[in-house]
N, C-alpha and C positions, 0 to 999 in steps of 0.2 A: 625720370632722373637722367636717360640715356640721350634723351632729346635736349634737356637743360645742357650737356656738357659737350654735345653736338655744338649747339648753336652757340656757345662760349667759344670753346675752339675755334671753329670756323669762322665765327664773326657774323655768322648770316642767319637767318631762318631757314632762307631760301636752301643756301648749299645745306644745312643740316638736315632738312628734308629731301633732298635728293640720295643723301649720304644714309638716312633710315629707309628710303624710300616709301616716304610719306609723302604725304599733300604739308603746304607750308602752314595752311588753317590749322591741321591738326597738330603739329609741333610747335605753334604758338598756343594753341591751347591745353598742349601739358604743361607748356611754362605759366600759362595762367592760373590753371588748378593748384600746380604747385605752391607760386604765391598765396593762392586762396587758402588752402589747406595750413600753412606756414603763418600766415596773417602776417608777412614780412612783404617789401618789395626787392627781388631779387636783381632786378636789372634795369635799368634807366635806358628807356627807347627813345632815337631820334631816328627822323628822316635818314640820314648820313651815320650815325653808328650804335654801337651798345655799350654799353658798362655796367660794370659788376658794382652793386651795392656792396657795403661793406659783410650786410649781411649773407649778401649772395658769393662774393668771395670765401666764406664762411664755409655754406651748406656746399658750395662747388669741392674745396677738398675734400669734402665728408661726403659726397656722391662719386669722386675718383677713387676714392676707398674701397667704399663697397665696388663700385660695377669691376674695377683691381681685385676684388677677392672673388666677386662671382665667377669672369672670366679664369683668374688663375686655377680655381678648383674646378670647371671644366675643363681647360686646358690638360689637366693631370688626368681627368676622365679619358678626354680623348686621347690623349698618351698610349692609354694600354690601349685601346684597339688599330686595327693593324688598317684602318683606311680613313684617314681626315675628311671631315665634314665643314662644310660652312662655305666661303667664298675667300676669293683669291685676287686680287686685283693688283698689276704692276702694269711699270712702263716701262719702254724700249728705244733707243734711238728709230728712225726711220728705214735708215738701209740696212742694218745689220739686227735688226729685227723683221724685217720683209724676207732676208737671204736667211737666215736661220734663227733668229730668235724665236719666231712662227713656229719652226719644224719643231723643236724642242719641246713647247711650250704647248704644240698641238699633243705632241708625244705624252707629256706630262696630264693634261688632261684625260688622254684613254687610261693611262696607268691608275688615276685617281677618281671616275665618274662621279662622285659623292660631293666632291668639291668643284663648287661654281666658279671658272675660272675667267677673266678678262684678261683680254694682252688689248693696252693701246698704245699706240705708235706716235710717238711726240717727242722732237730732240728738245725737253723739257730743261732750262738751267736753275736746281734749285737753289737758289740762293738765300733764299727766307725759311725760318725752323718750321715755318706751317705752311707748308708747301705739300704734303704728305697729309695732312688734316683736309685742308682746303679742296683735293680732288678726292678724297677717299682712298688714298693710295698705300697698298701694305709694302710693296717693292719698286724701287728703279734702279733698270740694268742705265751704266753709264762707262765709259772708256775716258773721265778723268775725273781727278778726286775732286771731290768736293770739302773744304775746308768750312765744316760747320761742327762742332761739338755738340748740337746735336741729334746727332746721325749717326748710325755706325756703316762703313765698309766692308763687306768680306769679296775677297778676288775670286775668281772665277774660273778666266784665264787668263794668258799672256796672246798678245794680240799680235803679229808682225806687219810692222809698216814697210812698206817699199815708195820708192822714188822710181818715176816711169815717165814717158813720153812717148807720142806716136812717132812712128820711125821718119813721119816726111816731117815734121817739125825737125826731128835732128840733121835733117838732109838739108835742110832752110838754113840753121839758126846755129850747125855744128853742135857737137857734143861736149858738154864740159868734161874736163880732166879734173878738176878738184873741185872739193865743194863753193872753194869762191869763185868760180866760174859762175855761181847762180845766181849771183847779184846782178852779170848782165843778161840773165834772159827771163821770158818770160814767167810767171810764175800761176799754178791753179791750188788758191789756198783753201785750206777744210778751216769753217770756223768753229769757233768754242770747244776747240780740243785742247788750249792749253792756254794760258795767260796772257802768251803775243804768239799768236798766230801767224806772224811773220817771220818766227826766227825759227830757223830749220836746225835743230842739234843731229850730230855723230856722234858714233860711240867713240872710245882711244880705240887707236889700230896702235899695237910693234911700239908701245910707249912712249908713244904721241899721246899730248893730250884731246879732251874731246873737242870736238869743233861743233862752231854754229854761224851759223850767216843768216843774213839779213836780205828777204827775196822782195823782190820786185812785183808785187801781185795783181795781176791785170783781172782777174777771176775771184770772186766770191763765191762759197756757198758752205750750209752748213750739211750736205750732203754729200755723201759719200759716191754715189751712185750717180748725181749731176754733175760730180770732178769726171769723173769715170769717161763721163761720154765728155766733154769740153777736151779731157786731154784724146780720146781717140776722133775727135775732127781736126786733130792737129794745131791749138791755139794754145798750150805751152805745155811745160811740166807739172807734177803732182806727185805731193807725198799723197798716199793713199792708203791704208789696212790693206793688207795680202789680200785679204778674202774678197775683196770687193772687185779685184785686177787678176784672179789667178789663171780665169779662163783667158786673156787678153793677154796680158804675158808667154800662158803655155803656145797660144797659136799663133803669136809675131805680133798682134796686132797693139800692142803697146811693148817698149822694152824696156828693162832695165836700167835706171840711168845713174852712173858710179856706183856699181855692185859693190866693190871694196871696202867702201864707209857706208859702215851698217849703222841703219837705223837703232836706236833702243826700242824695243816693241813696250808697249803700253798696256797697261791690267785693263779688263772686264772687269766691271764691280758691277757687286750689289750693295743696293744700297737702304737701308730702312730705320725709321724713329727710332733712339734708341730709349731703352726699357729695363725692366730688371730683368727679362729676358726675353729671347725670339720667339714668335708662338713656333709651334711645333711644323705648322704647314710652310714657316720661311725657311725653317731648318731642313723640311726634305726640299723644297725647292730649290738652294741652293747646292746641297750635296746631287740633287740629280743631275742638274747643271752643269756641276763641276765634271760628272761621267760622262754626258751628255756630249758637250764639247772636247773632252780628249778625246772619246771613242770615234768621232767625227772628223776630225783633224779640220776644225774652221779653216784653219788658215791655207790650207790647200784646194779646200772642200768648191767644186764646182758652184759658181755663185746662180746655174740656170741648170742645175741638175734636179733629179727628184729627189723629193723627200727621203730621207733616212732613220728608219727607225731602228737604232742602236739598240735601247735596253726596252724592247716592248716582247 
């Protein structure tokens, strides 16, 4: 039954046997037996896709039922004892899982040995509801919302963006005074952090309203840590996350560019299918997370220092 609603979901055989970790022969032939057993045909196979008979859309909600009450009344098993079993699988952006999502996420695994844990590093954009089905995936950490209903979000932290440049760029190209200064100069833009990645918002300063401009962007990337080094070879300016600039800041070697108009810093989410409710293992991982990263202070936190084991 687990493998019929695998391979529905997913759409594959293939990913739904990856996703049981089975062989793809064996999970085509519980859907066979199945039919056999049923004396129905549950799913019309081509080349290029599947479909559900009527009758197999049928016995499919009456298989999420039950595997829905199996799991729930495990779930409440596992409840009362004091250390979660099973497996754990999320994602993380690239640089801000390399710089701490790792440390945390290593931390969390000693705290839990019981539970098989995966961290993969993928600036993933999900935008389709089975996206989460499709990789096997119980969590994705993300720093911007995703507008799907559904999904649910819970925050994590608050992230501080900074605006920076190497100091001989500013020596070249002068320092802006206002944020429309940055229409004439250079720009190193971060992509898929927000809707137009060209337009740079401030918060209100002294009851001004907020301000936003429109940058000139000579530089792609959707990495954090590739702005990182483009803007310290001196080839333009970068909004940036704190975390990824604070050693580089602290020692000269990027500066500050219009301290004054402060960024709005941006939420850490999490983010997973939603359900009638979290299993238990999303709920301690996001509550550790949340200790995790204050106890930590990310956004100051040395992006080339060692590991920190806060709550071990």
């Amino acid at each position: 039954m687990e493998s019929f609603v695998r391979v529905v979901r997913s759409g594959s055989f293939t990913i739904a046997a990856n996703q049981l970790g089975l062989s793809r022969a064996l999970v085509s032939r519980h859907v066979s037996e199945l039919e056999a057993r049923l004396g129905v045909r549950l799913l019309n196979r081509s080349t290029r896709s599947l479909n559900l008979t009527e009758e197999g859309r049928s016995y499919l909600d009456f298989c999420e039922q039950i595997i829905g009450q199996i799991e729930s009344n495990e779930r409440a098993i596992a409840h009362t004892r004091s250390e979660p079993v099973g497996t754990l699988k999320l994602v993380a952006p690239k640089s801000f899982g390399a710089l701490h999502v790792a440390d945390a996420i290593i931390d969390f695994a000693k705290l839990y040995p019981r539970l098989n844990v995966t961290l993969i590093l993928d600036d993933v954009a999900f935008r389709r509801p089975y996206g989460f089905a499709e990789r096997g995936l119980d969590v994705a950490l993300r720093i911007s919302s995703l507008p799907n209903t559904s999904v649910i979000e819970r925050r994590i932290a608050m992230l501080d963006w900074v605006l920076c440049a190497a100091p001989d760029y500013l020596a070249r190209r002068g320092r802006p005074t206002s944020p429309a200064d940055l229409s004439r100069h250079d720009s190193l833009v971060h992509l898929n952090v927000s809707p137009n990645d060209r337009i740079w918002r401030f918060e209100p300063t002294r009851g001004r309203r907020a301000l936003s401009v429109k940058v000139d962007g000579i530089f792609y990337s959707n990495s954090a840590l590739t702005l990182r080094k483009a803007a310290l070879s001196g080839l333009g300016i970068t909004m940036l996350p704190r975390y990824s600039v604070a050693d580089d800041l602290a020692s000269g070697a990027l500066v500050a560019v219009l301290p004054r108009n402060k960024i709005a810093p941006r939420p850490l989410l999490a983010v997973y299918p939603r359900a009638a409710m979290a299993a238990p293992k999303i709920e301690l991982l996001i509550e550790f997370l949340r200790t995790w990263m204050s106890a930590n202070e990310v956004n100051q936190r040395s992006s080339r220092g060692p590991s920190m084991s806060a709550l071990s």
